[in-house]
C-alpha positions in Angstrom: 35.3 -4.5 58.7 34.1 -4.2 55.2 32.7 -7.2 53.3 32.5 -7.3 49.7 30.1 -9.3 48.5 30.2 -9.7 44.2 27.2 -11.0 43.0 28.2 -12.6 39.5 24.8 -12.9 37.6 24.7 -15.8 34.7 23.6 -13.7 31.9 21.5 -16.6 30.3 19.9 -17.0 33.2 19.7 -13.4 34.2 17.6 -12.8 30.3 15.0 -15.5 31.1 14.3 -14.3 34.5 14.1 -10.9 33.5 11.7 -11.2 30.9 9.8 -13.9 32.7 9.0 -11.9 35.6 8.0 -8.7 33.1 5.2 -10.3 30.9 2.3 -8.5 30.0 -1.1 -8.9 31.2 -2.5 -11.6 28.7 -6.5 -11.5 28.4 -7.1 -13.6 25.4 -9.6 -13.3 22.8 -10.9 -16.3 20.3 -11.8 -15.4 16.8 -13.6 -17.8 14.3 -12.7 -17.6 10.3 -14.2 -19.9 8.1 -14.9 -22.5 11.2 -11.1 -22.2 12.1 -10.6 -20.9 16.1 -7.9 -18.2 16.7 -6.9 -17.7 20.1 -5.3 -14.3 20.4 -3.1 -14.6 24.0 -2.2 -10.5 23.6 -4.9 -8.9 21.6 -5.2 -6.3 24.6 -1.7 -4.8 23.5 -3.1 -3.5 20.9 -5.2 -0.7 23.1 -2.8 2.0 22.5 -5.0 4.0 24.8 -4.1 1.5 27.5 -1.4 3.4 29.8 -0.6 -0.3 31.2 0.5 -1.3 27.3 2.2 2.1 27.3 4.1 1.6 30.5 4.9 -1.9 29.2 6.5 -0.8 26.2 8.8 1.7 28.0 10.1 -1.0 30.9 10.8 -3.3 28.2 12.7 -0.5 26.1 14.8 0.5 29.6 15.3 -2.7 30.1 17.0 -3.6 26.5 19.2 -0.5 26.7 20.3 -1.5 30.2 21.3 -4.6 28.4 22.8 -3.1 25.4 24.7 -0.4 27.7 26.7 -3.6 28.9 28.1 -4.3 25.4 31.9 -2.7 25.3 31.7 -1.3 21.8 27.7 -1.0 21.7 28.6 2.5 19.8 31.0 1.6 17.5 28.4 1.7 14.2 27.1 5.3 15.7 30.8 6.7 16.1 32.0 5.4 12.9 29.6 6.4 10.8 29.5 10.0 12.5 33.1 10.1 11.6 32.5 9.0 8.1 29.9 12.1 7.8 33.1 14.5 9.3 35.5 12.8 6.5 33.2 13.5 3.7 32.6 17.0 5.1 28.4 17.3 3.8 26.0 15.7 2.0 23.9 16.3 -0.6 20.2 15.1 -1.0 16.8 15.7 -3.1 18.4 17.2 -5.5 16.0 18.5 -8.0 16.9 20.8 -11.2 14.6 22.6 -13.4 14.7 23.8 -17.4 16.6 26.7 -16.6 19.4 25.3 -14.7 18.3 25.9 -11.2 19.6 23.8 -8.8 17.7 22.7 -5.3 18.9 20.2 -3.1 19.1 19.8 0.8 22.8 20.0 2.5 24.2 18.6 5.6 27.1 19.8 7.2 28.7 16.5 9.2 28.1 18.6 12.6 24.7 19.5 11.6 21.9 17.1 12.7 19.5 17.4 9.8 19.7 19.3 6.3 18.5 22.4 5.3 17.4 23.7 1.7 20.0 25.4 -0.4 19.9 26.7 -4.0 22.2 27.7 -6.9 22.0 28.8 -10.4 23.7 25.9 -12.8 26.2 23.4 -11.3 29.3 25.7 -10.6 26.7 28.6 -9.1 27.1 29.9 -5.9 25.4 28.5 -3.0 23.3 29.8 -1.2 21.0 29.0 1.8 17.5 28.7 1.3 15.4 27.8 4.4 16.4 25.9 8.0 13.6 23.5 9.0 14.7 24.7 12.8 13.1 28.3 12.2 9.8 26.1 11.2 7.8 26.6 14.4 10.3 27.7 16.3 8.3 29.8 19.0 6.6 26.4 20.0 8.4 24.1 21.7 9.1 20.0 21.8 9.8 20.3 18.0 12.7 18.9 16.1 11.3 18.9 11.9 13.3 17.2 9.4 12.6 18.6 5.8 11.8 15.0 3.5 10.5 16.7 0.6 11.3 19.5 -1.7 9.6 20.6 -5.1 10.4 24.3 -7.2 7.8 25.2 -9.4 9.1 25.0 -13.2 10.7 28.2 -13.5 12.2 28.1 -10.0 10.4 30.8 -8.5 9.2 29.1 -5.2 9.6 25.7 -4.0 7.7 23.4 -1.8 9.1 22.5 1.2 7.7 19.5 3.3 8.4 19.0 7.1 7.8 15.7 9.1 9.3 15.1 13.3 9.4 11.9 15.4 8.9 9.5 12.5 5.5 10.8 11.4 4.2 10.0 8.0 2.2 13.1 7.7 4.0 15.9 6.9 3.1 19.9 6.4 4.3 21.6 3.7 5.7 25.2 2.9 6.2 27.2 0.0 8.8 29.6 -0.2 9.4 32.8 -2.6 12.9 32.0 -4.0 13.7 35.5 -4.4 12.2 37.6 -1.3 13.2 34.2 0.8 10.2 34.6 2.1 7.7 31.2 3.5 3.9 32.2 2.8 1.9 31.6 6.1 -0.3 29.1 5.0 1.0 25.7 5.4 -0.3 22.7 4.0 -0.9 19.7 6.7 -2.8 17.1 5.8 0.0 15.4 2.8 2.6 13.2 3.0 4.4 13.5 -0.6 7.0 11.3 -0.2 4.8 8.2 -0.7 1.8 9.8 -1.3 2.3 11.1 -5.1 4.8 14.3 -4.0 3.4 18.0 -5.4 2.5 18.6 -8.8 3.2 22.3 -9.7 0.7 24.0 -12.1 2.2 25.1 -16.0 1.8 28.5 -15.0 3.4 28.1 -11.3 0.6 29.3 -9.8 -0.4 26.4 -7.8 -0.1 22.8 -7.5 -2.0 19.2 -7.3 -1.4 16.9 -3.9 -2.9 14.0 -2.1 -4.9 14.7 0.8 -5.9 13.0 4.0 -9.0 13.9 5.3 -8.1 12.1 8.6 -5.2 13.1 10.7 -5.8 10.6 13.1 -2.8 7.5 12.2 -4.5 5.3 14.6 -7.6 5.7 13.0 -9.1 3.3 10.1 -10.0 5.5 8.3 -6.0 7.2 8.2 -5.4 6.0 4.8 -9.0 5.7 3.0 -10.6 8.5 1.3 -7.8 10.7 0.2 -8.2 13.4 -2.7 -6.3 15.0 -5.4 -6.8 18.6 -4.7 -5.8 22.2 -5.9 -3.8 24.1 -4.5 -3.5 28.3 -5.3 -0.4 30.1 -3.8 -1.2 32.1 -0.8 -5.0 30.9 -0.3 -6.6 28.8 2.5 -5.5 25.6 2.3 -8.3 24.4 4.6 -10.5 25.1 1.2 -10.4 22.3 0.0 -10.5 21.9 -4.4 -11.1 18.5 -4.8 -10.5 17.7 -8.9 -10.2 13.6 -8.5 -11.7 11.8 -5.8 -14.1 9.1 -5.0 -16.1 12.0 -4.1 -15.5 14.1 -6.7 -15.6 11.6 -9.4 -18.2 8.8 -8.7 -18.4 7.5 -12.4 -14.7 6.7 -11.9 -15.0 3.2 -10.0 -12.8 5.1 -7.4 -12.4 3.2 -3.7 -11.7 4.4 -0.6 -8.2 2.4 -0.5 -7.4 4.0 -3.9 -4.7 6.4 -3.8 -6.1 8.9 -6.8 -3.1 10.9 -7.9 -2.2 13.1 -10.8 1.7 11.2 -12.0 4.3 13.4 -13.3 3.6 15.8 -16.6 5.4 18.0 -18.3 4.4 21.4 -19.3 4.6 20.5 -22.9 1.6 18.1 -22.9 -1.9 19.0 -23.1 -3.1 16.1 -20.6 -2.8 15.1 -16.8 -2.8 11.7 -15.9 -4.8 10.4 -13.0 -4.2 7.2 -11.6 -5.5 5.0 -8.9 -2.6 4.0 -6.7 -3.1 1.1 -4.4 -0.4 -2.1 -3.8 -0.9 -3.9 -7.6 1.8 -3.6 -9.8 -0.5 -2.6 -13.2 -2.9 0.2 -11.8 -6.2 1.6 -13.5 -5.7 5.2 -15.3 -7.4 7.7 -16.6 -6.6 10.9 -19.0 -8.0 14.6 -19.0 -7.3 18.1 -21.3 -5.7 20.1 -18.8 -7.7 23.4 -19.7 -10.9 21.2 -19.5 -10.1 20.1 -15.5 -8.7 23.5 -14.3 -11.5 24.9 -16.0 -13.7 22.2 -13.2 -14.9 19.6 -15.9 -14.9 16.4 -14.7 -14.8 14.4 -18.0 -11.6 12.0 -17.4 -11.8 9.3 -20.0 -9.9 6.0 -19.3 -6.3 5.3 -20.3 -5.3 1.8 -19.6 -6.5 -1.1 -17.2 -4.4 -3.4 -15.2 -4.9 -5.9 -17.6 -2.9 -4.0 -19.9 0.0 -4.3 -17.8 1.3 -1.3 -18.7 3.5 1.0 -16.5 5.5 4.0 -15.9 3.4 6.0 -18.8 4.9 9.5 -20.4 3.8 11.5 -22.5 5.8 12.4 -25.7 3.8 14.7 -28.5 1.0 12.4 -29.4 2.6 9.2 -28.3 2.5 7.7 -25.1 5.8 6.1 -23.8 5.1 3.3 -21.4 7.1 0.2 -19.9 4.9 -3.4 -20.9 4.6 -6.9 -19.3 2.1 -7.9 -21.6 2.9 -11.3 -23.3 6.5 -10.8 -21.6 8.1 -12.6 -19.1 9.9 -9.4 -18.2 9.0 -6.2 -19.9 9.8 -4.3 -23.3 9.4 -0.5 -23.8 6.5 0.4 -26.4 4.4 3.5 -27.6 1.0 4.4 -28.7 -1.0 6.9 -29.9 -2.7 8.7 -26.9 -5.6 9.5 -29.2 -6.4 6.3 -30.2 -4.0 4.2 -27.7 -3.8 0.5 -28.1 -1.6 -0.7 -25.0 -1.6 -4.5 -25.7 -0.9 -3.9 -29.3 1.9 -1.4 -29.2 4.4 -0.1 -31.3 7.8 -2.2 -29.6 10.6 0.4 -29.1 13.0 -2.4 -26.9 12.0 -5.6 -27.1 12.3 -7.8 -24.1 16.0 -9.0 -23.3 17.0 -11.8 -22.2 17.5 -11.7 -18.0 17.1 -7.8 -18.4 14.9 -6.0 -16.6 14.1 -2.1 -18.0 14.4 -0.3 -15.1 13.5 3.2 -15.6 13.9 5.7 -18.9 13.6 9.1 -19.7 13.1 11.3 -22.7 15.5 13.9 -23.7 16.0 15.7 -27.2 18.7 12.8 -28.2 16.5 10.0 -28.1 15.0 7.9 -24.8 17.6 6.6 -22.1 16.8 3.6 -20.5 18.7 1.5 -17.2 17.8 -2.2 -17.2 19.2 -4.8 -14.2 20.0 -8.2 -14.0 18.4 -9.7 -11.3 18.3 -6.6 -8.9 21.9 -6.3 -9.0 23.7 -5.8 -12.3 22.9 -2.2 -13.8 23.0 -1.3 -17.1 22.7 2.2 -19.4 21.3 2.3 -23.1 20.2 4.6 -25.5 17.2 4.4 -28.2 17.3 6.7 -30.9 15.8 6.2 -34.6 14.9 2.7 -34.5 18.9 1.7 -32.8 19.4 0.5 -29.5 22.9 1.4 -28.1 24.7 0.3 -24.7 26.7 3.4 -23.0 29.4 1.7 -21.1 29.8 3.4 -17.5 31.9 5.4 -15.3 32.3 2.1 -13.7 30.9 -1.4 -13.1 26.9 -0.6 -11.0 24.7 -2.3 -9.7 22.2 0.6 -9.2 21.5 4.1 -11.4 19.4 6.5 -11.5 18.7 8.7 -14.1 17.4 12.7 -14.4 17.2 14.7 -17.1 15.5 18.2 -17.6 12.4 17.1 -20.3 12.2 16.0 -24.3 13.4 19.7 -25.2 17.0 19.2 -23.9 19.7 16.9 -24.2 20.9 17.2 -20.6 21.4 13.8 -18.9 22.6 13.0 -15.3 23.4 9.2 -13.9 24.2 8.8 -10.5 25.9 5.6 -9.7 26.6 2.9 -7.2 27.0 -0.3 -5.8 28.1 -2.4 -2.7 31.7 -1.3 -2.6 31.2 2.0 -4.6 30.1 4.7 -3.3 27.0 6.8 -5.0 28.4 9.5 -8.1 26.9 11.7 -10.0 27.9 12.4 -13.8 26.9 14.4 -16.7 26.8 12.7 -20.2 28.0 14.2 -23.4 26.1 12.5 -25.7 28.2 13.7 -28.9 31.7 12.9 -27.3 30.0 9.6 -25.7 32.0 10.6 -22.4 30.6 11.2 -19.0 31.6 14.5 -16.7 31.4 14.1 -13.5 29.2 16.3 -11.3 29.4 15.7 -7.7 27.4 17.6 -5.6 29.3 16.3 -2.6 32.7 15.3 -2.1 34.0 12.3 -2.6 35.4 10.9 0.6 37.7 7.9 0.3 37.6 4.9 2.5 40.5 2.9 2.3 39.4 0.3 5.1 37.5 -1.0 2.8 40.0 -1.9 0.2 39.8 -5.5 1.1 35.8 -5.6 0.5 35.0 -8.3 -2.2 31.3 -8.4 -3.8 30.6 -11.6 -4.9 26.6 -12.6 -7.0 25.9 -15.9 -6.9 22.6 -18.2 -7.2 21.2 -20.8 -4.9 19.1 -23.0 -5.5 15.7 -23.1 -3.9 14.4 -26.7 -2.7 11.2 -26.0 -6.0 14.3 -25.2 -8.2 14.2 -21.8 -8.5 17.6 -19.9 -8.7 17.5 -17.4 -5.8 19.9 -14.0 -6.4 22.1 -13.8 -2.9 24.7 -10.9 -3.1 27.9 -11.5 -0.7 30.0 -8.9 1.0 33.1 -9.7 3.0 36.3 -9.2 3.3 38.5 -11.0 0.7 40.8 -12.7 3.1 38.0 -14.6 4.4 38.0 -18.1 5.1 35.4 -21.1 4.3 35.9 -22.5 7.6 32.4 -22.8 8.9 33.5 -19.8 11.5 32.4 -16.5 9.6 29.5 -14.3 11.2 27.2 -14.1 8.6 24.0 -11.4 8.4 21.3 -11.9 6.2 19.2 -9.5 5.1 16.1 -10.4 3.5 12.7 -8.6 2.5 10.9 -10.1 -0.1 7.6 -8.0 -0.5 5.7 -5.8 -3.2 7.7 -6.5 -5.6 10.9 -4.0 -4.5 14.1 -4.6 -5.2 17.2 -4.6 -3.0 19.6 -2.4 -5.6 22.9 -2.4 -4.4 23.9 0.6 -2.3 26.7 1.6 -1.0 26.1 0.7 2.7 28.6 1.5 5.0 27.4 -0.3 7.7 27.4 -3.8 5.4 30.9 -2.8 5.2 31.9 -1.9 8.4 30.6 -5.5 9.0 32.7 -7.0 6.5 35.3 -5.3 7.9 35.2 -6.8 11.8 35.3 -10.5 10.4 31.9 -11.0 8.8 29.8 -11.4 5.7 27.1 -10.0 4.9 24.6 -11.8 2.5 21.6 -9.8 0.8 19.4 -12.7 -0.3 16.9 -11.7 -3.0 13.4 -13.8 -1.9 10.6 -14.8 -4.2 8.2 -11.4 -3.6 10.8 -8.9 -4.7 11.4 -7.6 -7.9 14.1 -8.9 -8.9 13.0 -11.2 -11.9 10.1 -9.4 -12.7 6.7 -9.5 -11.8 6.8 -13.2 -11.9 9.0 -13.4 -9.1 7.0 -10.8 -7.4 3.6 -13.5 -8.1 6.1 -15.9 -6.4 6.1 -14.6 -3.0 2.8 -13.5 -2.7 -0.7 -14.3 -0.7 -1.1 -18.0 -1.1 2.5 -18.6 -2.4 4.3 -16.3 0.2 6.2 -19.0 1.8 8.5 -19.2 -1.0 9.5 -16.2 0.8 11.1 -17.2 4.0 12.3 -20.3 2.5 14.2 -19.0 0.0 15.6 -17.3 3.0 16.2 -20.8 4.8 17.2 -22.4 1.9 19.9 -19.5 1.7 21.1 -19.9 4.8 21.3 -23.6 4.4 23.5 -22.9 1.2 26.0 -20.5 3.0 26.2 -23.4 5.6 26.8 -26.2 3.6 29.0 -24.3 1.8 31.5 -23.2 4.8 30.7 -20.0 4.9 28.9 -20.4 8.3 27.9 -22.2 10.8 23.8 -22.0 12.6 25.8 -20.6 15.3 27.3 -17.9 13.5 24.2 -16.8 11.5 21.8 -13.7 11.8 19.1 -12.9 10.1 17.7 -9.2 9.6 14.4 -8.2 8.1 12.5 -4.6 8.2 9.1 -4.0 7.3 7.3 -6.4 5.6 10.7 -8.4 5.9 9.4 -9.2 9.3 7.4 -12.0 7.5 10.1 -13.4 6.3 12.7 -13.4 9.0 9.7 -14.2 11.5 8.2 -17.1 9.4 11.8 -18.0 8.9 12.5 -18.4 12.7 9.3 -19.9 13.8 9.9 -23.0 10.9 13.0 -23.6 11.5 14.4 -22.3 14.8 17.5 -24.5 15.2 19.0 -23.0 12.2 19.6 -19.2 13.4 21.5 -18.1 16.7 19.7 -14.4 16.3 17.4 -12.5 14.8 16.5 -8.8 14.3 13.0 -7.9 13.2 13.0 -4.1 12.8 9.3 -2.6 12.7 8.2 -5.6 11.4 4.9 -7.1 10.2 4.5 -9.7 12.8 0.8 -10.3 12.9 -0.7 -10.0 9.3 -3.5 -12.3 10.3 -4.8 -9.1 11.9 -2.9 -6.7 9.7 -6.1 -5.9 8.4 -7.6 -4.1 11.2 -4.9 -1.4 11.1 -4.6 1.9 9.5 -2.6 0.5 6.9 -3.7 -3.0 6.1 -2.4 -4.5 3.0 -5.1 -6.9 1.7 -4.1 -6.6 -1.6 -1.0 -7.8 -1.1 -0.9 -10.0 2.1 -4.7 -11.3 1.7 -8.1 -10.7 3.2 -9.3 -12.5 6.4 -12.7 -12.1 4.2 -11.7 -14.6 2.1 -11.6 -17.9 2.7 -8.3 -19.0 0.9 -6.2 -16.0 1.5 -7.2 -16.5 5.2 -5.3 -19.7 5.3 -2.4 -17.8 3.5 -2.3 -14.9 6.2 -2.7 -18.0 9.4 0.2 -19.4 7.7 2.7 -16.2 7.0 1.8 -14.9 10.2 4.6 -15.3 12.4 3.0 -14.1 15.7 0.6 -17.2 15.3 3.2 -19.5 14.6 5.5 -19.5 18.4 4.7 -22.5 20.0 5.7 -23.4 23.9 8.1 -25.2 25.0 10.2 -24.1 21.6 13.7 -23.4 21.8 14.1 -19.8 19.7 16.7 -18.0 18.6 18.1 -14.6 20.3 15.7 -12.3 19.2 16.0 -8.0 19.2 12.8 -6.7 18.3 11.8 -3.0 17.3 8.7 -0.4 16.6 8.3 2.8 16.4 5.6 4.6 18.9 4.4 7.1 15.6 4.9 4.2 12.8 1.9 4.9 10.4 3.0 1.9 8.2 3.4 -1.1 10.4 1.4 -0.4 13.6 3.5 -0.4 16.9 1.2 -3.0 18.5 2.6 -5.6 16.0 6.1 -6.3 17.2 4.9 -5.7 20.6 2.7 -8.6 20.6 5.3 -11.2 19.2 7.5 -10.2 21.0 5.2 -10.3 24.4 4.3 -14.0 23.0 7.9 -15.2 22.8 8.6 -14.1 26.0 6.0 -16.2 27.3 6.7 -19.5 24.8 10.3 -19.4 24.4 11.9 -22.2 26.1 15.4 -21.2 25.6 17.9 -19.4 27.8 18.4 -16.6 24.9 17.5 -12.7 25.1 14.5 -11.5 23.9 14.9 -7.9 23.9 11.7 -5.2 22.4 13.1 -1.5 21.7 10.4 1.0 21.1 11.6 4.4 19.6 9.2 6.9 21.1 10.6 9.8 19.2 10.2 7.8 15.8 7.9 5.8 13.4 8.9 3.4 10.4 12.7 4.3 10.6 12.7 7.3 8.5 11.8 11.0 9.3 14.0 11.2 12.1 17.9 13.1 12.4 20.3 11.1 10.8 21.7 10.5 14.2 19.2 9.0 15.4 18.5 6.4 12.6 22.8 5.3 13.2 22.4 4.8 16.6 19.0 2.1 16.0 21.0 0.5 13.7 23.9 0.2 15.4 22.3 -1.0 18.2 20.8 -3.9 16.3 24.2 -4.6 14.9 25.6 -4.5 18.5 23.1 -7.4 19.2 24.1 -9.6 16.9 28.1 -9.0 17.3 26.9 -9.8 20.8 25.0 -13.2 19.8 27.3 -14.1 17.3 30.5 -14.1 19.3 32.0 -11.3 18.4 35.1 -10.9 21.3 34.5 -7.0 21.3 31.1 -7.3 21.6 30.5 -9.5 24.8 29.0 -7.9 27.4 30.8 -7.4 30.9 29.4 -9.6 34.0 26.9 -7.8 36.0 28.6 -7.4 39.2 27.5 -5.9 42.3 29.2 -4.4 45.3 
């Protein structure tokens, strides 16, 4: 006779035991700043090198999809947003079009799993394929390259094509004879353009400027330090390296090794390159050259502007430089001076400072200067300067984001692409005489009727100091303010970046299966200026996650929620914030996701990419006490009750090292007191959530959407009883 035995496992219970049993090793190490002991329980997780760590890493990522793998619609983000891609049919991407009306831009096909380069001559051209990042080291294997990065050269003769796999930040780049189709065989690897200042093609197409990384090594500190502007000459050695604006190069310069020395955008009309030292301030140190005199290997840059200028996204327009300025503003105004004798803080005012208007971006066309400004992050608008008047365009449609592109001063051609939370991203052309706007798609536009019912609602709360925090809500209009609504807030609050409104399907999609999802704009954003930027920063960065609580405490009080139906998100540098969040107030969220976050800044320091200039310097005595207290890692006490917590890195991150979540999350294990999951995912074949198939980056998210379906009581998301026969 048979028995069957079913072994019905309590899945709280079944969480804490399984995590309890799987700690790491803990070997601690005390640190003293300033006559303050640190005890560091995990510091040995952050020996890469150390197989055990390694090993760690991948039992606790088998074990969180093991868990996952029991939630009934775990896929339903992945599928739907796969069938989205087939409904649309392709999309288009880096699209970039020169003076004569070539078009480049990558395409995906919805069966395809990343995009390859295609071309065409003017908008209703014929298209045709240029290069497929699968032929790109083809004959080796273990290689799956995503193109991230394309540049032509001005007259569209070649174009530079930039290849990064698995998440990597480095990249190596390509250039490509438009014509022949054929790739040169040198390749260009030590550049990462996307951040890093892109590729700067020569007047004569000859060439081009980029940043280089003299260390390839992203677990080195040194990754990051060092790098030079160099020259680059079509079909020669790349490992030759033509250094024109470096600490090296240029010692008279007051150039660092954490400076970023790049050579911004130009036009071929100007005589002058601008070089400017890029690091994590706002207002940045510049300096100006005569082309002729620096290809010619003079090294006689002469300063520009200082930081104290605050001045900011400079161009150059015949003898005048066009610049955005925060000087004596609470905002910013857009201003010129003469680049011969240029006087930043006592410039000519173009647009004076508006009220609650921020100028976004502009550009310079043969009608006059276009310039978007927005309203607190969210509330786009389009105007157009031209002898002395200031005129608003009125849109396509109500945005809360645009972008502009244009082909230079000599032409009057002027693109906007558009969008918003429940519009999804067009592209028009505007006819400045008619004062109409054409459309110009480069993809189609799919329709999405299930989300007819999505309502976008901006509204303020008020901080506990006063301050009016921006929070944009999506959810579906039938909603109810019962106290029963899952609610996902997603928060970042660093560097001063906005959260523009984008058309995010998945937002929607989670509007769609009952919930809201609530974008709350923190103090150390953008969103009000620089001001707000100051307000979330070093000493003052808890304004950050308590905005965030303070949110959350609205939306409750409010009926919109309950603690039991609340999740928080943060990526990134949002990891402060959600982190900080969770560890001050842990009774007020039932989960949290902290993707690739900064968990540990007291020791961001000591990693490749340490931010000191925006987080604070252990070195210092008073930004110490700022980094102790924003650093979330250092904050989990014992015996604390936490929150459900899903916690990710990526194994090739190059921005927020792996070791990070790992150790918070190793810490809570150990601390947490409650019955609730804490789950670590490490993405081995990825980095900081980019440079990866598109695939790839739906399924991460919808397994972190899964998780908190999961937590917040979602009926199709509850996992099924582990039984066993």
């Amino acid at each position: 006779m048979k028995i069957k035995i079913f072994l019905i496992i309590s899945f709280s219970s079944f969480f804490t035991s399984a995590q309890k049993t799987k700690l790491p090793q803990s070997k601690p190490t005390i640190d003293e700043y300033f006559g303050t002991k640190i005890i560091d329980d995990y510091r040995n997780l952050e020996n890469l090198d150390d197989i055990q760590n390694i090993e760690w890493m991948k039992s606790q990522t088998a074990y969180t999809n093991s868990v996952l793998d029991l939630i009934p619609n775990k896929n339903y983000y992945l599928n739907k947003r796969l069938e989205f891609d087939k409904r649309q049919g392709y999309s288009i991407s880096n699209l970039k079009v020169t003076s004569n009306d070539n078009y480049f831009y990558l395409r995906k096909n919805d069966t395809e799993k990343v995009a390859k380069l295609y071309y065409k001559e003017g908008f209703s051209g014929k298209e045709i394929l240029l290069y497929d990042s699968s032929d790109y080291k083809k004959d080796e294997a273990n290689h799956e390259f995503v193109i991230n990065y394309i540049n032509p050269s001005w007259d569209g003769s070649k174009v530079a094509i930039s290849m990064a796999e698995k998440g990597k930040e480095l990249a190596e780049v390509v250039v490509l004879d438009v014509k022949k189709k054929y790739i040169y065989p040198q390749a260009i690897t030590q550049i990462e353009p996307v951040s890093g200042g892109g590729v700067k093609w020569l007047d004569d197409n000859s060439g081009f400027f980029y940043l280089y990384y003299p260390t390839t090594d992203a677990k080195s500190l040194n990754f990051y330090k060092n790098t030079q502007t160099v020259l680059y000459k079509i079909g020669t050695d790349p490992k030759k390296i033509n250094d024109v604006f470096s600490a090296k190069n240029n010692t008279n310069l007051g150039i660092t090794e954490d400076h970023f020395p790049i050579i911004v955008d130009f036009d071929t009309n100007s005589q002058y390159y601008i070089g400017m030292l890029v690091d994590y301030q706002t207002y940045r140190k510049t300096f100006i050259i005569n082309k002729n005199d620096l290809l010619k290997g003079k090294k006689n840059w002469k300063p520009l502007y200082i930081p104290s200028d605050k001045a900011r996204n400079l161009d150059l327009w015949k003898d005048k430089a066009i610049f955005l300025s925060s000087y004596n503003s609470t905002l910013n105004k857009l201003c010129k001076t003469n680049i011969n004798n240029p006087d930043f803080k006592n410039a000519e005012i173009l647009v004076p400072e508006k009220k609650n208007e921020s100028i976004k971006s502009y550009r310079i066309t043969k009608d006059g200067i276009y310039y978007t400004t927005t309203k607190n992050g969210v509330e786009a608008k389009l105007y157009l300067y031209k002898d002395g008047k200031d005129n608003v365009i009125q849109l396509p449609f109500p945005s809360g984001n645009i972008n502009l592109q244009s082909k230079g001063e000599n032409y009057s051609d002027i693109w906007i692409t558009c969008s918003g939370w429940a519009n999804d991203e067009q592209r028009f052309k505007y006819d400045v005489k008619k004062d109409s706007f054409i459309p110009e798609n480069m993809a189609p536009v799919a329709e999405y009727p299930e989300f007819k019912d999505i309502a976008i609602e901006e509204i303020s709360v008020k901080a506990r100091d006063g301050q009016e925090i921006p929070v944009s809500l999506i959810y579906n209009k039938n909603i109810k303010k019962d106290g029963k609504n899952m609610v996902l807030i997603d928060s970042y609050g660093s560097y001063g970046i906005s959260s523009n409104p984008i058309f995010a399907k998945t937002y929607l999609l989670w509007a769609n299966q009952g919930g809201m999802v609530a974008v709350a704009h923190v103090r150390g954003g953008g969103e009000k200026g620089e001001q707000w930027r100051l307000g979330g920063y070093k000493e003052t960065k808890p304004n950050t996650w308590r905005d965030l609580i303070d949110c959350t405490e609205y939306l409750i009080n409010e009926k919109y929620t309950s603690r039991a139906k609340v999740a928080i998100w943060g990526a990134s540098a949002g990891g402060i914030t959600v982190g900080r969040a969770m560890t001050e107030r842990p009774d007020l969220f039932k989960a949290v996701i902290a993707e690739v976050g900064v968990m540990n800044p007291l020791r961001d320091e000591t990693t490749p990419n340490g931010q000191p200039q925006e987080f604070g310097s252990v070195k210092d005595p008073q930004e110490f006490k700022a980094l102790l207290e924003m650093d979330a890692y250092h904050h989990i006490k014992k015996g604390v009750k936490y929150p459900a917590t899903f916690i990710t890195g990526g194994i090739n991150d190059q921005r927020v090292i792996v070791w990070e979540p790992v150790k918070f999350a190793a810490k809570l294990m150990a601390n947490d007191a409650s019955s609730n999951p804490v789950l670590l995912k490490i993405d081995f074949e990825g980095g900081h959530a980019g440079n990866v198939p598109v695939a790839q980056r739906y399924a991460n998210l919808g397994d972190m959407f899964a998780f908190a379906l999961w937590q917040l009581g979602h009926p199709d998301y509850q996992p099924k009883e582990n039984t066993k026969k």
